[in-house]
C-alpha positions as CSV (number, residue, x, y, z in Angstrom):
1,X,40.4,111.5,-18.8
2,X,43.5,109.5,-18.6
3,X,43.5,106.4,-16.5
4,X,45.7,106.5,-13.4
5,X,48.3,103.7,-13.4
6,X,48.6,101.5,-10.1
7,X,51.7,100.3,-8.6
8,X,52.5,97.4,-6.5
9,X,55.6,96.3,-5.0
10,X,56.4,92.4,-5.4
11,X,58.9,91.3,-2.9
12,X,60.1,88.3,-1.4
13,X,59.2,88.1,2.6
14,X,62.6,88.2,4.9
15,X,62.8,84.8,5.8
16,X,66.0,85.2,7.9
17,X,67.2,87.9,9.6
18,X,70.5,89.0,10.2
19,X,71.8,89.7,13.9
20,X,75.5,91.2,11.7
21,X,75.8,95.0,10.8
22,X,78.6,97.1,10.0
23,X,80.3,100.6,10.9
24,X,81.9,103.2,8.1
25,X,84.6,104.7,9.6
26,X,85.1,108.0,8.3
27,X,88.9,108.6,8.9
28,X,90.3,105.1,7.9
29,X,87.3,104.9,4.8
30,X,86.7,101.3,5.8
31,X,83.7,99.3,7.3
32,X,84.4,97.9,10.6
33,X,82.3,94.8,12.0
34,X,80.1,95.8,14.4
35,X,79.3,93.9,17.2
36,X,75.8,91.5,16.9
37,X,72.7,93.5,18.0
38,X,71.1,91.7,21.0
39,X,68.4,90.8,18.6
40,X,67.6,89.8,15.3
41,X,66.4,92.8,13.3
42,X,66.9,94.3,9.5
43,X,65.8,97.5,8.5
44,X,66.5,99.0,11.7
45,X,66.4,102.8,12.4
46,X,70.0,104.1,14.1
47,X,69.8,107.3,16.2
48,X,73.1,108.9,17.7
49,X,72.4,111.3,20.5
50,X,76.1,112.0,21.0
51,X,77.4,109.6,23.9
52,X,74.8,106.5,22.7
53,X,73.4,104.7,20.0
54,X,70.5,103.7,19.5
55,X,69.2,100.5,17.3
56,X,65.3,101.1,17.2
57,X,62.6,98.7,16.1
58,X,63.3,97.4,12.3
59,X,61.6,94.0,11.1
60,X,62.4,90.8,13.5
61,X,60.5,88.5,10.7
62,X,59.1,88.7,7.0
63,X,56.9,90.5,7.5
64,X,56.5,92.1,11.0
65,X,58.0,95.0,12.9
66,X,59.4,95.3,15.9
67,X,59.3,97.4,19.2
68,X,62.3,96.5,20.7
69,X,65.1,98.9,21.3
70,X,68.6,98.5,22.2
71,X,71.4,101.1,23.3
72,X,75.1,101.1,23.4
73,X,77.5,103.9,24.3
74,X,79.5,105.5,21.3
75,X,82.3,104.7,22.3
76,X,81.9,101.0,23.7
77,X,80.2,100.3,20.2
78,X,84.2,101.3,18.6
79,X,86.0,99.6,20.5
80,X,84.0,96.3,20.1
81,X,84.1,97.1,16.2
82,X,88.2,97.5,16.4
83,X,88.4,94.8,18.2
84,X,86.8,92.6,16.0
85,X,89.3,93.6,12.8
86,X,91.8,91.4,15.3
């Protein structure tokens, strides 16, 4: 019988964690900065429901998840993206 093989992942923990993200534009095929997420998280799940977007959970330190969510309106979220190309 042949012997199953295990796997383990080695990784480095996060040790800092980024508040910057960006936006794809489709139409202009660029990324726009995106305004700072009211808290630090990476790996963060993004949900758009059609008027908001939503920045759920994702890990806050090496480690560790978090519960916090944060919203934003579509549109607002553009805006603060053009404006930061200024």
């Amino acid at each position: 019988m042949p012997r199953e093989r295990s796997l383990r992942c080695v990784c480095k923990p996060l040790r800092v964690v980024p508040r910057a993200a960006m936006i794809y534009d489709l139409v202009t095929d660029r990324y726009l900065p995106a305004p700072p997420l009211p808290y630090r998280a990476a790996l963060v799940g993004l949900i758009l429901d059609g008027e908001y977007v939503y920045c759920i959970a994702g890990e806050d330190r090496g480690q560790h998840r978090s519960d916090a969510v944060y919203r934003i309106k579509r549109t607002e979220l553009m805006v603060k993206a053009a404006d930061g190309q200024k």
